[in-house]
Residue frames as qw, qx, qy, qz and C-alpha x, y, z in Angstrom:
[[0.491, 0.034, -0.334, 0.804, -198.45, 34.62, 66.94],
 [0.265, -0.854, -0.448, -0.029, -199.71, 37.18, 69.44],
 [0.395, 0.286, -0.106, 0.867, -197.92, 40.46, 68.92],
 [0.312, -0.761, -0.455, 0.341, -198.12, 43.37, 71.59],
 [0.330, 0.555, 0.130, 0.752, -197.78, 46.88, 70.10],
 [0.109, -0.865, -0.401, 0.283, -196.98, 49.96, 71.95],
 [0.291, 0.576, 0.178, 0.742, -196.52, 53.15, 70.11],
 [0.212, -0.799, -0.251, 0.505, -196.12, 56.76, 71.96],
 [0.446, 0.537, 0.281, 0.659, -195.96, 59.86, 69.82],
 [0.298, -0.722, -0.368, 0.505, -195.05, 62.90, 71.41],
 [0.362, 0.615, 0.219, 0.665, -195.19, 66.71, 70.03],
 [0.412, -0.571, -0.403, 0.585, -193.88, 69.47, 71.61],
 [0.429, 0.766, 0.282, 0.387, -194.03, 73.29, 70.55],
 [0.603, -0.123, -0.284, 0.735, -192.36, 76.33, 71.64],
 [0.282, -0.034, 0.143, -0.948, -195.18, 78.30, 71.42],
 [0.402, 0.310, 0.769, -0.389, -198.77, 77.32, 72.23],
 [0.040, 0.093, 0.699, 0.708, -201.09, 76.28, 69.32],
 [0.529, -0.024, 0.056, -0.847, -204.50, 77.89, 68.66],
 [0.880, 0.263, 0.273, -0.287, -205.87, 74.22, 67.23],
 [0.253, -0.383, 0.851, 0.253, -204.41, 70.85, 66.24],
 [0.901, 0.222, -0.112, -0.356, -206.49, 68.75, 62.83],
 [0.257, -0.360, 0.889, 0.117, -204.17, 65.19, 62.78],
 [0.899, 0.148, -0.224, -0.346, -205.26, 62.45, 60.68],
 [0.494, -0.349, 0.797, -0.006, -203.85, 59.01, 62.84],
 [0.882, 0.112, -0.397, -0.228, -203.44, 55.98, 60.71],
 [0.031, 0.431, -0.831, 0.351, -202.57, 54.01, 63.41],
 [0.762, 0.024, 0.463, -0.453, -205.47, 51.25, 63.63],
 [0.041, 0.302, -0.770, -0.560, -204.85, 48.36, 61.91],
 [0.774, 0.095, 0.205, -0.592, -207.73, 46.16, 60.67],
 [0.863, -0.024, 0.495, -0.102, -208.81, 42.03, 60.12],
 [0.266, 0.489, -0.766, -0.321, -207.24, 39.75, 57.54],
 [0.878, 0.175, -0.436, -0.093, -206.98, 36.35, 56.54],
 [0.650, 0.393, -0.424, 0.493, -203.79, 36.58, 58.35],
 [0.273, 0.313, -0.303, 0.858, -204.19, 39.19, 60.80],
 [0.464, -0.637, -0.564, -0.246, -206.92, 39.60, 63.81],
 [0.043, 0.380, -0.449, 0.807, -206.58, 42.45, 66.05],
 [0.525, -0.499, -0.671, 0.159, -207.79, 41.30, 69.73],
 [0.167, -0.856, -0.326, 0.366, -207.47, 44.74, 71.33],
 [0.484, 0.225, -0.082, 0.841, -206.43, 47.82, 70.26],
 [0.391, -0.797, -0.363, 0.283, -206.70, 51.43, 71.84],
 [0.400, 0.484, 0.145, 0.764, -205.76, 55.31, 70.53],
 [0.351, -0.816, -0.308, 0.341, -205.50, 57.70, 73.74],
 [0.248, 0.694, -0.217, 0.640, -204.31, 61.48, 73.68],
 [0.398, -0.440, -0.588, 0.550, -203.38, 63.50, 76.91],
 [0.087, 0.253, 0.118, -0.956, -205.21, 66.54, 76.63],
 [0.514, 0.536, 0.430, -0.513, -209.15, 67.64, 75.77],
 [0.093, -0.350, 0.710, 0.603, -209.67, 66.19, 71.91],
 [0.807, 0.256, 0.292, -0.445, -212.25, 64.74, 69.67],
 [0.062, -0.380, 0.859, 0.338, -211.51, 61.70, 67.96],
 [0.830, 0.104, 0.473, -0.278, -213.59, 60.35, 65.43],
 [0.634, 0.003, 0.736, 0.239, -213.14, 57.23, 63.08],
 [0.468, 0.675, -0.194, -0.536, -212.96, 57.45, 59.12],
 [0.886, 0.127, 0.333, 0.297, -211.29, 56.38, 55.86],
 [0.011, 0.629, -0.363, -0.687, -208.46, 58.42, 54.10],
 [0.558, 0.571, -0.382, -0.466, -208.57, 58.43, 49.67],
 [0.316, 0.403, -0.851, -0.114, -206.77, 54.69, 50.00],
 [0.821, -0.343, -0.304, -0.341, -209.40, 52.77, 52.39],
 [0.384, -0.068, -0.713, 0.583, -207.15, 52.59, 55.52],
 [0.364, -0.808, -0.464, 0.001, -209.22, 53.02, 58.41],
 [0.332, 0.448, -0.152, 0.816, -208.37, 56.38, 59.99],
 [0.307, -0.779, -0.503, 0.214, -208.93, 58.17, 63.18],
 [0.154, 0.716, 0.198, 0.651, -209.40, 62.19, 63.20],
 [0.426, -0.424, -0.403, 0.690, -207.93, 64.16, 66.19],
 [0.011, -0.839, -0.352, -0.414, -209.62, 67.70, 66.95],
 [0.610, -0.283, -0.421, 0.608, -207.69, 69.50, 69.27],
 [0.056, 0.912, 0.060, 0.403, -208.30, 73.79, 70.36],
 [0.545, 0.127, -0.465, 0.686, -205.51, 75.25, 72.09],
 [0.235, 0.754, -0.613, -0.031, -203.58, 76.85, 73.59],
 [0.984, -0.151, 0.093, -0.026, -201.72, 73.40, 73.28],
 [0.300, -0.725, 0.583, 0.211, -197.92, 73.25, 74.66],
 [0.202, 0.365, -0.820, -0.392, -197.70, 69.73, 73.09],
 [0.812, -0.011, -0.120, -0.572, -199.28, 66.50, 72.65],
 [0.204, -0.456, 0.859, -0.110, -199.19, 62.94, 73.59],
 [0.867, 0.025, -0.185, -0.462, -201.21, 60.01, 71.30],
 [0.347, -0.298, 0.863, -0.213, -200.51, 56.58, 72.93],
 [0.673, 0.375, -0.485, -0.415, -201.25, 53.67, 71.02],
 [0.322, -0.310, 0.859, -0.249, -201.63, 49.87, 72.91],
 [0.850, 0.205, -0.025, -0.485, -202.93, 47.01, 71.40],
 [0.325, -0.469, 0.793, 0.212, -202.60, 43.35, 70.28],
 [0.552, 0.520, -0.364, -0.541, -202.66, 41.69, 67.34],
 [0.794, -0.097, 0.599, 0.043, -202.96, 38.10, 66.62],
 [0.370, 0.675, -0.431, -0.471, -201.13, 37.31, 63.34],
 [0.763, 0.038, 0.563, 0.315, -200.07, 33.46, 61.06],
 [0.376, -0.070, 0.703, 0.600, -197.90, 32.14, 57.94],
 [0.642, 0.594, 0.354, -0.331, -199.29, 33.53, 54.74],
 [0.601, 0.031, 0.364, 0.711, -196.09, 33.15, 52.51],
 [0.171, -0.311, 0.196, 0.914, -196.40, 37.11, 52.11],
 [0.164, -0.355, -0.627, -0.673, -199.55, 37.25, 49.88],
 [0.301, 0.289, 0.546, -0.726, -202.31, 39.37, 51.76],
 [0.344, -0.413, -0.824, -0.175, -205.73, 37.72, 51.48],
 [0.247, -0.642, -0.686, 0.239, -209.10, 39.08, 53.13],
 [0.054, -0.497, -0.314, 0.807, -208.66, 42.75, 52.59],
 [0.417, 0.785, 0.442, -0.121, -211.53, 44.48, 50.74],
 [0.403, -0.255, 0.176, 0.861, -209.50, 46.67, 48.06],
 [0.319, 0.773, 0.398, -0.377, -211.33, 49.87, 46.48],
 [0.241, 0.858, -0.288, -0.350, -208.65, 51.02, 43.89],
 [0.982, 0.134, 0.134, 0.029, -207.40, 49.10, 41.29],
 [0.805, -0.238, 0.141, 0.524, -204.22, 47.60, 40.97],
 [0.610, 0.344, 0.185, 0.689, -202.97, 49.57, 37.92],
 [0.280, -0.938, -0.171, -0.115, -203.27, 52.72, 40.26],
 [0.388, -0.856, 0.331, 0.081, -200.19, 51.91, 41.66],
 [0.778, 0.279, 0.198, 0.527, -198.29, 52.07, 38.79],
 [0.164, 0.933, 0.013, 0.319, -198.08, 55.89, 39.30],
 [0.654, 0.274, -0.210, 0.673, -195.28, 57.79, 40.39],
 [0.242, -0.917, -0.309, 0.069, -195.22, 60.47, 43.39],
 [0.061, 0.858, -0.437, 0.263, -192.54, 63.36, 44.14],
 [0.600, -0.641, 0.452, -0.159, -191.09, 60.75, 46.33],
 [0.634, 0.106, 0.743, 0.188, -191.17, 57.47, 44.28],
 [0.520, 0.745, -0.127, -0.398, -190.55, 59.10, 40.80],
 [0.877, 0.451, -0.095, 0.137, -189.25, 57.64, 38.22],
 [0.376, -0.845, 0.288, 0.249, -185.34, 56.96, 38.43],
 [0.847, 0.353, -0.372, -0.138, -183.20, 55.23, 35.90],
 [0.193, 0.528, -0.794, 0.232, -180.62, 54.09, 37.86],
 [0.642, 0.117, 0.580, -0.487, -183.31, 52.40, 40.12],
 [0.842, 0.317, 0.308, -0.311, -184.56, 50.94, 37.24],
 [0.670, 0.468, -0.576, -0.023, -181.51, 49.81, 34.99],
 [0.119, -0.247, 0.865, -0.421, -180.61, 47.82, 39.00],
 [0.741, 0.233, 0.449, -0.442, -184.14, 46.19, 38.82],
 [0.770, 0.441, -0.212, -0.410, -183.56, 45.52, 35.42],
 [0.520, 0.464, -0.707, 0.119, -180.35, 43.54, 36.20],
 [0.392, -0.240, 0.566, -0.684, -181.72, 42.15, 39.31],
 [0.727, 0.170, 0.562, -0.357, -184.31, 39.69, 37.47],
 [0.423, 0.421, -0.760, -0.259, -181.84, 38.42, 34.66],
 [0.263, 0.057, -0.956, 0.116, -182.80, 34.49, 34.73],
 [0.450, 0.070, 0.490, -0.743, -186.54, 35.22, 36.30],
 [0.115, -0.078, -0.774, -0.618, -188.96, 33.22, 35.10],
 [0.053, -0.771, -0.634, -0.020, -192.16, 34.38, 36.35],
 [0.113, -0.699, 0.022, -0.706, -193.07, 38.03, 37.45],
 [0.810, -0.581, 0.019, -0.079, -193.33, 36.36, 41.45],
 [0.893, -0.049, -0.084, 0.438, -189.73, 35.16, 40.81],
 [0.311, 0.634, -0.044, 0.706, -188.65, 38.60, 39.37],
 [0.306, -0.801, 0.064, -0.510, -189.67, 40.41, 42.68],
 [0.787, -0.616, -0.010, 0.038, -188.46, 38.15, 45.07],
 [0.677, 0.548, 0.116, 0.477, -185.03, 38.86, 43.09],
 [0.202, 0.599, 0.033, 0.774, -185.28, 42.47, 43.62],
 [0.575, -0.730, -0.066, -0.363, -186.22, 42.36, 46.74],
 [0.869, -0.277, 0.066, 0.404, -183.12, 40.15, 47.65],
 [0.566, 0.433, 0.028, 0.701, -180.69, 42.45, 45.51],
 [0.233, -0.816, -0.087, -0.521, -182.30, 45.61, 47.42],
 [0.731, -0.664, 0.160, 0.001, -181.42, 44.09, 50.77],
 [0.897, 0.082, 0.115, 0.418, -177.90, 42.92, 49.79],
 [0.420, 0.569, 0.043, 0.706, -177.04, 46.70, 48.20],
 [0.162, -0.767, 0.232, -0.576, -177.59, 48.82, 51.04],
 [0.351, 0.144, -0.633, 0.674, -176.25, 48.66, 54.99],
 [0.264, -0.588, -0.759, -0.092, -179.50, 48.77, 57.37],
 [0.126, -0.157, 0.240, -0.950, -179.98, 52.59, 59.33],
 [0.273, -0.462, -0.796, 0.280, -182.04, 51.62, 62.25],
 [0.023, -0.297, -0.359, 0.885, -182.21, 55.59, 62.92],
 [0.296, 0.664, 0.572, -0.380, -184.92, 57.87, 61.93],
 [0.583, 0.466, 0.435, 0.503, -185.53, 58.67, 58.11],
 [0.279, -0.170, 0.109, 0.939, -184.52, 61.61, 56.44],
 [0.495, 0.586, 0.505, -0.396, -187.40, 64.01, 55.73],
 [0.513, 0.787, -0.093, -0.329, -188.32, 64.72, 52.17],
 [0.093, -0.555, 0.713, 0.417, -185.84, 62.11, 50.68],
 [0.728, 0.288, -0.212, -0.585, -186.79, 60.89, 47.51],
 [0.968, -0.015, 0.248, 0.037, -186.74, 56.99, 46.61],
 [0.499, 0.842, -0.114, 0.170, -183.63, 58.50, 43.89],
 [0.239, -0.872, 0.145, -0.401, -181.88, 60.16, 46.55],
 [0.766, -0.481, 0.407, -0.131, -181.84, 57.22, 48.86],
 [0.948, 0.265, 0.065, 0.166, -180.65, 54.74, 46.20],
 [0.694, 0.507, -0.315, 0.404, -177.05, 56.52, 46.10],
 [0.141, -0.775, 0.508, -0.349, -176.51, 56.37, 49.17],
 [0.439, 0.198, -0.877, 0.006, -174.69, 53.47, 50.97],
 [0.063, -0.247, -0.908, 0.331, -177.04, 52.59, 53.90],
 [0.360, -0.250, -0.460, -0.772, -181.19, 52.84, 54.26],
 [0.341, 0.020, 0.697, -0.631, -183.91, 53.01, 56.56],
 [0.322, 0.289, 0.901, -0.009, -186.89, 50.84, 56.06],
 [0.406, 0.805, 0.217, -0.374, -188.88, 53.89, 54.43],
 [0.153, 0.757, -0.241, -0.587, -186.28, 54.05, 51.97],
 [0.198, -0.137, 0.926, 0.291, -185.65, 50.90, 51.04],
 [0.387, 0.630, 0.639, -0.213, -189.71, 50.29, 50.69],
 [0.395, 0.830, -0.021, -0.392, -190.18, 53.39, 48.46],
 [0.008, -0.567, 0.701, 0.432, -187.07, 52.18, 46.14],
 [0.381, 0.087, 0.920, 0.026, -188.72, 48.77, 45.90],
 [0.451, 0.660, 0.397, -0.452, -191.89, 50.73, 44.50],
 [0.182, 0.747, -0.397, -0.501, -189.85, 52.21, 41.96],
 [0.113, 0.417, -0.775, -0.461, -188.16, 49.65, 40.63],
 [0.495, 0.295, 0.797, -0.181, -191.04, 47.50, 40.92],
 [0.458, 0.689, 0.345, -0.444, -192.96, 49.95, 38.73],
 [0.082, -0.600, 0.686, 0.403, -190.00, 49.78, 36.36],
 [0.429, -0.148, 0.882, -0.129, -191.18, 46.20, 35.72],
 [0.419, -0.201, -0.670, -0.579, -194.53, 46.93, 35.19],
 [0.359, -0.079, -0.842, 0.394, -195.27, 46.04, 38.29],
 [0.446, -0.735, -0.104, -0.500, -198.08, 47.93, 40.63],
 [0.620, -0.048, -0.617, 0.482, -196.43, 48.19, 43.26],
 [0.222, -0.753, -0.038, -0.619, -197.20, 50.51, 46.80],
 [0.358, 0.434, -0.583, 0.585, -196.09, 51.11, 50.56],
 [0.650, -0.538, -0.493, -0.212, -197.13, 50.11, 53.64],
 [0.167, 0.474, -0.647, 0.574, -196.83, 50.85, 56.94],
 [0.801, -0.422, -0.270, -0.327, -197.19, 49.01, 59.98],
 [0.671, -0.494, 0.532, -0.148, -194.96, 46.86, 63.21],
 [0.796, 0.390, -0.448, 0.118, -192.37, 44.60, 62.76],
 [0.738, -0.650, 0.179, -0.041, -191.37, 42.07, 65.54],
 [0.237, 0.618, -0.715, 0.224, -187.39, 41.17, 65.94],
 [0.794, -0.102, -0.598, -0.048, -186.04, 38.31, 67.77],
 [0.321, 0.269, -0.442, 0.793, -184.58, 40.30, 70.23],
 [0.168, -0.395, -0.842, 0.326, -186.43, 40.43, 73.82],
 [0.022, -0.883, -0.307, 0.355, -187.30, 44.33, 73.85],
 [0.490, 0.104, 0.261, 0.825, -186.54, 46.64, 71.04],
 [0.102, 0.822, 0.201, -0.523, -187.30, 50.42, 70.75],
 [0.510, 0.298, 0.567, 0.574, -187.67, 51.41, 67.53],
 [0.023, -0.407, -0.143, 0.902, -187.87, 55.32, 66.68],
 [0.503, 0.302, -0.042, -0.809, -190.78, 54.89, 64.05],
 [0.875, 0.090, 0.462, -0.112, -193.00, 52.20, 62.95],
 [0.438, -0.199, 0.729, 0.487, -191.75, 49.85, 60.21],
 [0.585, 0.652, -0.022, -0.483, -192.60, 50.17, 56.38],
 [0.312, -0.158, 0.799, 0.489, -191.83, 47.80, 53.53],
 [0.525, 0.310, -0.313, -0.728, -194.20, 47.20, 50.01],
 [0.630, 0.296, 0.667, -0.265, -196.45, 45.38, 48.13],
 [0.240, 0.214, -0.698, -0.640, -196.57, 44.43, 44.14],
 [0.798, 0.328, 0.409, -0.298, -199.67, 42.93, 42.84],
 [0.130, 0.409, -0.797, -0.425, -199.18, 40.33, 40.63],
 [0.816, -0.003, -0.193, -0.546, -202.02, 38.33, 38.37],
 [0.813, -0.094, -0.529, -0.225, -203.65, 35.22, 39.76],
 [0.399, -0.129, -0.686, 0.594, -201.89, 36.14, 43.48],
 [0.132, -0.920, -0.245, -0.277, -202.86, 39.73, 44.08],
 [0.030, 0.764, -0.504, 0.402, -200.79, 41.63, 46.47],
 [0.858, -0.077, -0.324, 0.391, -197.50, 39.96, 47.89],
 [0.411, -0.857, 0.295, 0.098, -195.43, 41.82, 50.75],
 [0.833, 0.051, -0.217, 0.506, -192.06, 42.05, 50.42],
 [0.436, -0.888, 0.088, 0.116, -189.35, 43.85, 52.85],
 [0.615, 0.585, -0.361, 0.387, -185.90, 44.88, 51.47],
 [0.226, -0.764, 0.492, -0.352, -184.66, 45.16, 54.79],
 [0.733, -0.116, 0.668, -0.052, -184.87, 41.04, 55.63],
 [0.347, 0.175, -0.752, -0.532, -185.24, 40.25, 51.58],
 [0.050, -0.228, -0.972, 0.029, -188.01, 38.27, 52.71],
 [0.328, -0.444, -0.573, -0.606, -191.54, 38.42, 52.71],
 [0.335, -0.310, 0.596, -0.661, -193.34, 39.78, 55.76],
 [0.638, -0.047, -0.725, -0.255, -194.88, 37.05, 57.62],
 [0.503, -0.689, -0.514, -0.097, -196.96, 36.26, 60.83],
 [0.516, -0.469, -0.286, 0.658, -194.10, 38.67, 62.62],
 [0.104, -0.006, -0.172, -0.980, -195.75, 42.07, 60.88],
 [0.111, 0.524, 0.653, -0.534, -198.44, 43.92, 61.64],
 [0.195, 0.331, 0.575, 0.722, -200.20, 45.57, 58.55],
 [0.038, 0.635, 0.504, -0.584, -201.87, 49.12, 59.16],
 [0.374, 0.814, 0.122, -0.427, -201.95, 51.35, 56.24],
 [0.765, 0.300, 0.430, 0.374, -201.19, 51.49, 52.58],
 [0.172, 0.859, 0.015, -0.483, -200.27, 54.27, 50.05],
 [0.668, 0.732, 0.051, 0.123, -198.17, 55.22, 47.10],
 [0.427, 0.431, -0.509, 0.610, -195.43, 56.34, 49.01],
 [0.457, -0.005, -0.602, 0.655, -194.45, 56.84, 52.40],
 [0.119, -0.118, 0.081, -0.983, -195.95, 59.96, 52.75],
 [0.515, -0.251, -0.368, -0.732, -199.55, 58.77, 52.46],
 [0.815, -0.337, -0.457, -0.114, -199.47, 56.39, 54.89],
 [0.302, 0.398, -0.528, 0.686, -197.69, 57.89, 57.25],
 [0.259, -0.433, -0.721, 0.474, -199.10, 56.95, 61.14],
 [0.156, -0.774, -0.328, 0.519, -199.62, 60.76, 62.19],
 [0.298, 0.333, 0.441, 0.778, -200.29, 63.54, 59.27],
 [0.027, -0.786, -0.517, 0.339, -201.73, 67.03, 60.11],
 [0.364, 0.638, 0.079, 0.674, -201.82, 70.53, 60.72],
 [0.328, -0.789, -0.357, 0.378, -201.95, 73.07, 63.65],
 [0.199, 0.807, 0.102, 0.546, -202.42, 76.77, 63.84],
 [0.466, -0.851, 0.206, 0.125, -199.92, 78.98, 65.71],
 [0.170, -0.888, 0.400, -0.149, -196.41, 80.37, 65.95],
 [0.584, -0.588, 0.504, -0.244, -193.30, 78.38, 66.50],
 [0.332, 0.296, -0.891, -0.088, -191.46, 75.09, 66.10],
 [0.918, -0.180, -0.139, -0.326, -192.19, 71.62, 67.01],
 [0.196, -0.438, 0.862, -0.161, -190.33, 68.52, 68.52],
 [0.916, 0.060, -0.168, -0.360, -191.37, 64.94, 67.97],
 [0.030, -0.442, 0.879, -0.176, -190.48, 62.01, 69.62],
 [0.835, 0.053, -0.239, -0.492, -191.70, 58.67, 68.66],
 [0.145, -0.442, 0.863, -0.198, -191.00, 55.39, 70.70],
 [0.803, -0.060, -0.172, -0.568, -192.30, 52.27, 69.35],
 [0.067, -0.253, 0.960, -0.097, -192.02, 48.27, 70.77],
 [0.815, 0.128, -0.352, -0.443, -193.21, 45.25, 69.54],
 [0.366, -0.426, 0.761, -0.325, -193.45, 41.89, 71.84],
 [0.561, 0.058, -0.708, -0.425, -194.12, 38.83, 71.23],
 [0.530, -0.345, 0.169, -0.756, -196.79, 37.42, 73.72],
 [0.914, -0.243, 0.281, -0.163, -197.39, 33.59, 73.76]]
């Protein structure tokens, strides 16, 4: 499948900023699965952008910006060729080992209620592959989908009593109760195509991953209960939400911000 991605992030301030540091994770990179045929990371204003890796081995690109800067604009255009891997990523070099992401952040902390719902979730499993695809079905079943934009600074805890969830929250819950399990389990973000002809989607999409022996790491998306597959785009990992978040900085100066994020995903041949 040949998926077209365009992303536009826009910041605005209400006072000019002396100087903007961003860290973009917004490049994704090859797979088994996954073969990016162009992509492309523009700003509109004087910037230096070079290429890296953040602490988790996603590729990263560094924005330098000196003010005064009213706001910014990072445009994002690319396409991405993608096939069937029944949800098990294959071909990506991994530097940290699995039982890493068994830890817990301020976001994805322990919860019990999260985890006595996992526990009753994978009555009648018999594997650890069976158990997740379970909990990943039970996850999507319990909540009501919120298309809108996520709440900051809610915790995986938080979300779980409430009665509907945006893809960041569902993902981070999944972590949890994965890790409940035993599981390693950790969040991803990246593009997710719909059947629908043109959708605008106010921030990319985010679901998780559990390693599990003698597969390695399996996607799964509480928002579909299903496993992503050749209609996701896979850009950056973390522990939570937070780490892998597209666009992470700082900037010096005065003042509020705005942010407006508009993303679509097409499907090409």
């Amino acid at each position: 499948m040949r998926l077209s991605i365009d992303h536009n992030t826009i910041y605005r301030f209400t006072q000019p900023q002396g100087r903007l540091v961003q860290m973009l994770r917004l490049t994704p990179e090859n797979t088994h699965d996954q073969t990016v045929a162009s992509w492309r990371i523009d700003v509109d204003c004087d910037a230096r952008l070079r290429p890296g890796r953040d602490g988790f081995g996603n590729a990263v690109t560094m924005l330098y910006a000196e003010g005064p800067v009213d706001g910014i604009e990072i445009t994002v255009k690319g396409e991405v060729l993608t096939s069937h891997s029944d949800g098990v990523l294959r071909g990506v070099h991994e530097t940290l080992p699995p039982a890493l992401f068994l830890r817990a952040t301020e976001a994805t902390a322990h919860d019990a209620a999260i985890a006595e719902f996992a526990a009753d979730a994978v009555v009648g499993a018999r594997d650890r592959i069976g158990a997740l695809h379970r909990l990943n079905r039970a996850l999507h079943q319990q909540f009501v989908f919120d298309a809108g934009r996520p709440e900051p600074g809610l915790t995986a805890g938080a979300a779980f009593r409430k009665d509907s969830a945006t893809p960041r929250d569902m993902a981070q819950m999944f972590a949890v109760a994965a890790r409940s399990l035993g599981a390693p389990a950790r969040y991803v973000s990246g593009y997710h195509h719909t059947d629908f002809e043109v959708v605008h989607f106010p921030t990319p999409h985010g679901w998780a991953e559990a390693h599990v022996d003698g597969l390695g790491w399996v996607g799964f998306d509480p928002c579909t209960g299903m496993s992503p597959e050749e209609h996701y785009v896979r850009v950056a990992m973390a522990l939570d939400a937070a780490g892998a978040a597209p666009v992470a900085g700082s900037r010096l100066g005065e003042g509020g911000e705005e942010l407006d994020v508009d993303v679509v995903v097409q499907r090409e041949d």
